[in-house]
C-alpha positions in Angstrom: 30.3 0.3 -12.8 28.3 -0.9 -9.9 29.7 1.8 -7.7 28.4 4.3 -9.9 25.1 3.2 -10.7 24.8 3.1 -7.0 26.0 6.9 -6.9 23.8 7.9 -9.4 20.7 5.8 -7.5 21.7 7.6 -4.8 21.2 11.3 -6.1 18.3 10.5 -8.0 16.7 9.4 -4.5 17.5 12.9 -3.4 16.4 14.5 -6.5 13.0 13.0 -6.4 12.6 13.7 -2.4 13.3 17.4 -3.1 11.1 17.4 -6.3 8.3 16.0 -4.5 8.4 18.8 -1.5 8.3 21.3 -4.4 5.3 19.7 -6.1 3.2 19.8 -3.1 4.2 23.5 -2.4 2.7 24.5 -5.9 -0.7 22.4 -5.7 -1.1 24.0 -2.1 -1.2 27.2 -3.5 -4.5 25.9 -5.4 -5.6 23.1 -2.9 -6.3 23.8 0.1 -6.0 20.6 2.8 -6.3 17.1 1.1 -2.9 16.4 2.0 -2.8 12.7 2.4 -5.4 12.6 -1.3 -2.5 14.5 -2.8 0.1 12.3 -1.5 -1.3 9.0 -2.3 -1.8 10.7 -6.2 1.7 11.6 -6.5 3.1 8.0 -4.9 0.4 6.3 -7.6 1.8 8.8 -10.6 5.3 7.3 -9.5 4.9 4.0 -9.6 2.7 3.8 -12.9 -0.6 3.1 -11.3 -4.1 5.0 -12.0 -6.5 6.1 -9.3 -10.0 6.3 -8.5 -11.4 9.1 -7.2 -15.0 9.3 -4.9 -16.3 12.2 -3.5 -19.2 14.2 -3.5 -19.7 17.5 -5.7 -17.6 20.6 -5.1 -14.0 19.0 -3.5 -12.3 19.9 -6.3 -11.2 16.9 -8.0 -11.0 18.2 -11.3 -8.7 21.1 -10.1 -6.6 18.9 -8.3 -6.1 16.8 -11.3 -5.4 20.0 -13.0 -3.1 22.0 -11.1 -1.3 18.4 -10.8 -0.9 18.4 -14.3 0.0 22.2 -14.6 2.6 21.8 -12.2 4.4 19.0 -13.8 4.2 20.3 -17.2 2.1 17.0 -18.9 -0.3 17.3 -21.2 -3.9 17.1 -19.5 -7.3 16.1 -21.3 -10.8 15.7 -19.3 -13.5 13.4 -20.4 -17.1 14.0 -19.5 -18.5 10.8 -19.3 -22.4 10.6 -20.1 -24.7 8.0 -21.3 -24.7 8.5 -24.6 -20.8 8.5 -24.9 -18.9 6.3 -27.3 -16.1 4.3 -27.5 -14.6 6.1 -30.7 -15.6 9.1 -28.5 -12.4 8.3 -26.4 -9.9 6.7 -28.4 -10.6 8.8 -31.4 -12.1 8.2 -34.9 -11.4 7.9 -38.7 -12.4 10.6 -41.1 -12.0 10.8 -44.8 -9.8 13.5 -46.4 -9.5 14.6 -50.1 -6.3 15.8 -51.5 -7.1 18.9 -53.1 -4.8 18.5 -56.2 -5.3 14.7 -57.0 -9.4 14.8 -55.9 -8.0 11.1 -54.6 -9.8 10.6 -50.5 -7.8 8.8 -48.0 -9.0 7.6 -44.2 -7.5 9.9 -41.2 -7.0 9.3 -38.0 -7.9 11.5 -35.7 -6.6 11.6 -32.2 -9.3 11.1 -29.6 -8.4 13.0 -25.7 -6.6 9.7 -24.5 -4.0 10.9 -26.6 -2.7 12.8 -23.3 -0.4 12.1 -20.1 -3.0 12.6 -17.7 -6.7 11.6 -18.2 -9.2 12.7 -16.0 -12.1 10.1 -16.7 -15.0 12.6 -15.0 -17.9 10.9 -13.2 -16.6 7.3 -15.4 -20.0 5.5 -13.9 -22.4 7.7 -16.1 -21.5 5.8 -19.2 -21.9 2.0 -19.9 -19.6 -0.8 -19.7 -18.9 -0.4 -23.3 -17.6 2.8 -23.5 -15.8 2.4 -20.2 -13.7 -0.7 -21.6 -12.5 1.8 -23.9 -9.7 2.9 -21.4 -9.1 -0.8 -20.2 -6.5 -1.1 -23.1 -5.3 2.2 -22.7 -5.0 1.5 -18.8 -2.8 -1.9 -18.9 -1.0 -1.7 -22.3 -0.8 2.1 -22.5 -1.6 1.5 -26.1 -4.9 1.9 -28.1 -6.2 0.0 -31.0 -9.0 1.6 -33.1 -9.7 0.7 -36.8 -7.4 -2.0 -36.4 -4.2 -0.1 -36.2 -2.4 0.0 -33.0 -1.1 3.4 -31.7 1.2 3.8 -28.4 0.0 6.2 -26.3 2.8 8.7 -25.4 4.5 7.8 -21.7 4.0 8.9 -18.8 0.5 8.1 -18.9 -1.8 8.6 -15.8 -5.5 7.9 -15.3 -7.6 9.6 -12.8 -11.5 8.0 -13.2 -14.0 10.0 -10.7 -17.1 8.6 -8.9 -19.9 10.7 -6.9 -20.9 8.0 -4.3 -24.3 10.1 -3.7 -26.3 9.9 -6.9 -26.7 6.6 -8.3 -29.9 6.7 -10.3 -28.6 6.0 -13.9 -25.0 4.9 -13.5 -23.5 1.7 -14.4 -21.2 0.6 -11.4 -17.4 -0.5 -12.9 -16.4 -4.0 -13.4 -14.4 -5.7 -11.7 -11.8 -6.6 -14.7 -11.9 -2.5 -14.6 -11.8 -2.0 -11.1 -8.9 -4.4 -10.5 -6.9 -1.7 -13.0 -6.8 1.1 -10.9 -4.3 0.8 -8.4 -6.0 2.8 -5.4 -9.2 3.8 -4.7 -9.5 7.2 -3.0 -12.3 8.7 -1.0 -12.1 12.7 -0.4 -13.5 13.7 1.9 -15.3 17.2 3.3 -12.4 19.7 4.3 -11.7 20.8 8.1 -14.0 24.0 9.7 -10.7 26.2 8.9 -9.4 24.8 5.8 -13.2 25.8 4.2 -12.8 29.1 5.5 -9.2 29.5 4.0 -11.0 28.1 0.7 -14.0 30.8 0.6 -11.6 33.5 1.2 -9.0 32.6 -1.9 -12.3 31.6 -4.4 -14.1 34.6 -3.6 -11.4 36.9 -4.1 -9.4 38.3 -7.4 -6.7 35.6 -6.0 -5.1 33.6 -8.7 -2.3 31.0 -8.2 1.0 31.4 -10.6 2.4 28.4 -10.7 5.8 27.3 -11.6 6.5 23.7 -13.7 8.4 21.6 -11.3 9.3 18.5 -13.5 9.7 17.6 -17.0 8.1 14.3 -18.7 11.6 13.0 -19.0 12.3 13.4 -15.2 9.3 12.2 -14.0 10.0 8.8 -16.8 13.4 8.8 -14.8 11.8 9.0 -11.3 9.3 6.3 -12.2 12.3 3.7 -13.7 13.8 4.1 -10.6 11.3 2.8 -8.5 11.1 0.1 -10.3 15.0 -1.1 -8.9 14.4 -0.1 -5.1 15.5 -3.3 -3.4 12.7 -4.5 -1.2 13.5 -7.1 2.0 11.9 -10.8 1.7 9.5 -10.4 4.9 8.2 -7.5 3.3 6.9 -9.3 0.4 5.9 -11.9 2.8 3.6 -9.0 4.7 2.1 -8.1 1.8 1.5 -11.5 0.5 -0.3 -12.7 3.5 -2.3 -10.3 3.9 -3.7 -10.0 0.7 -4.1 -13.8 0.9 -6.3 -13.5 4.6 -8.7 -11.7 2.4 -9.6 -14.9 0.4 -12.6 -16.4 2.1 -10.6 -19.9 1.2 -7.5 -19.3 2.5 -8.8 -18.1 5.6 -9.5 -19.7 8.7 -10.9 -16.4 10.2 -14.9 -17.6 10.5 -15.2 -13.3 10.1 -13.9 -13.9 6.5 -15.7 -17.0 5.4 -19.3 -15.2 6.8 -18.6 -11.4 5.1 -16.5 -11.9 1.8 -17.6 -13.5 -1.4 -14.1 -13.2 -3.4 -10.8 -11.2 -1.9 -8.0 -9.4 -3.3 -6.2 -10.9 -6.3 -1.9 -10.8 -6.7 -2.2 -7.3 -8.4 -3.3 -5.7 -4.9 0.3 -7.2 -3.8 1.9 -5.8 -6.6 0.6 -2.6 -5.8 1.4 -2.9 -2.5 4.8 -3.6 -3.0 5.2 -0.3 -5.5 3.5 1.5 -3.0 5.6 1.0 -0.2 8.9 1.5 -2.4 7.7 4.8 -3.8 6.8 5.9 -0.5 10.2 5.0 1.1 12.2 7.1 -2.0 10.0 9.9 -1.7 10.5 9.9 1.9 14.4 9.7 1.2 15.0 6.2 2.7 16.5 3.4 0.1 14.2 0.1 1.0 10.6 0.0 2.4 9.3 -1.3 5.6 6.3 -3.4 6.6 4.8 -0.1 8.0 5.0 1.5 4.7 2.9 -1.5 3.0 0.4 -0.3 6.2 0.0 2.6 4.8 -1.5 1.6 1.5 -3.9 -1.6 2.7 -6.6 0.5 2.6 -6.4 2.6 -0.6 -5.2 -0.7 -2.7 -8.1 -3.2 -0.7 -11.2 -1.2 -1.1 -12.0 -1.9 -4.2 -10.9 -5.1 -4.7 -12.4 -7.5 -1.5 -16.3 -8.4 -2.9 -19.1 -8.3 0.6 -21.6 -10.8 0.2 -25.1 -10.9 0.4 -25.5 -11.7 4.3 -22.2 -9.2 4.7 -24.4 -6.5 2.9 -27.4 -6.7 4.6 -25.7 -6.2 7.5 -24.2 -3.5 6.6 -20.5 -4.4 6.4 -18.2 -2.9 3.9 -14.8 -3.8 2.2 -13.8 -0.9 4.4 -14.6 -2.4 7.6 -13.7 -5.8 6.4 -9.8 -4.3 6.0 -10.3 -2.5 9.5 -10.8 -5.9 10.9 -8.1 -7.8 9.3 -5.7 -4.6 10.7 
């Protein structure tokens, strides 16, 4: 029985590696460069995580989100988020109904667009903390409660919140209890000299992508659960562990540490880590993850999650270059 779980592991490992290849074939017929942005989105879809992404105007994060979406056949909703946004705005809302033979009215629910596999939560810091907790269920539980009822939001479910790190006037920064939900945090940036060239030519012509559905919501559930039973080493866990713990101004006799960070990374940056590092190894092909794959993800998972403080921000110093040092 063993054997054949194994077997089966075994080809589903190949399955995925194949299906991944594919998926990044389609979305480059849309997207042109962003190859590591498209990466770390797939490896955060796999392991059940939701990312932030920050970039300025016109780097096509909503397409990407899109053709991501198109390609692997999930249903897609975007949310405009603005100041005046509400809650009910998000999750959805009651009504009242009339029967038209016995004139007797009932309450309705009506759906609200997180009733979808993939959210794209667009510009999130435009609206206040209010309305932005309305995903924070939604995020963790993948359920949402509204007018005391509460409804289970269809699997898989994926949530992809934007920020434009140039305009600030007006926007209400995330929390940190929100922050702390997305698993990476994603900066895109401007595209090479020739990729922008290869990008005016295709959006300036008649050019329009046909593109195929690679995976089925079924498949993709299957892909996910097996993730979940990758085997990972001990020292591996260990890496990850430590390092998350050197970012903790009191666990850490690095004077750096003490003088630049006001709170560190809490255990869900190891647990993120960890998925990471194993979804990276499947979709690679290899059965168990290394140290060097939980390298690969410090920065993504750590940005948002180690806190400057005062004297580090006067300074100048960032979370980013607070990571870069620990490296």
């Amino acid at each position: 029985m063993t054997e054949k779980k194994l077997s089966s592991d075994v080809q589903t490992v190949e399955e995925l590696a194949y299906s991944i290849k594919k998926i990044k074939q389609e979305i480059s017929k849309v997207i042109i460069g962003q190859e590591q942005i498209v990466n770390d989105l797939l490896v955060s879809l796999l392991a059940r995580g939701h990312c932030l992404l920050v970039g300025v105007p016109g780097l096509a994060k909503t397409l990407l989100i899109k053709t991501l979406a198109e390609v692997l056949d999930l249903k897609f909703n975007r949310i405009q988020f603005t100041p005046d946004l509400m809650p009910s705005d998000i999750t959805g809302t009651e009504i009242i109904d009339e029967d038209s033979v016995t004139k007797k009215r009932i309450f309705r629910f009506i759906n609200g667009p997180v009733f979808a596999n993939i959210i794209l939560a667009d510009e999130i810091n435009r609206t206040p903390p209010k309305t932005q907790s309305a995903l924070l269920e939604a995020m963790q539980e993948h359920k949402v409660t509204a007018a005391g009822v509460t409804r289970t939001l269809e699997e898989p479910f994926f949530v992809l919140a934007t920020q434009n790190p140039i305009e600030q006037e007006g926007t209400y920064p995330l929390p940190e209890a929100q922050l702390d939900r997305f698993m990476f945090n994603l900066w895109l940036d401007y595209p090479g000299f020739n990729e922008e060239i290869e990008i005016i030519k295709s959006t300036t012509s008649d050019y329009k992508a046909e593109l195929k559905k690679v995976l089925t919501s079924e498949e993709l559930i299957k892909f996910q659960n097996l993730i979940k039973r990758v085997p990972v080493a001990e020292n591996v866990i260990e890496f990850a562990v430590k390092f998350v713990n050197s970012t903790r101004p009191a666990n850490n006799a690095n004077g750096f540490i003490k003088e630049s960070v006001a709170w560190g990374a809490g255990p869900r940056a190891s647990q993120y880590l960890i998925l990471a590092a194993k979804t990276k190894a499947v979709v690679e092909g290899r059965f168990t993850p290394s140290i060097d794959d939980v390298k690969a993800f410090l920065i993504p998972v750590l940005r948002h999650r180690i806190i400057p403080n005062f004297s580090a921000e006067a300074e100048g110093i960032n979370s980013l270059e607070i990571i870069k040092k620990l490296i």
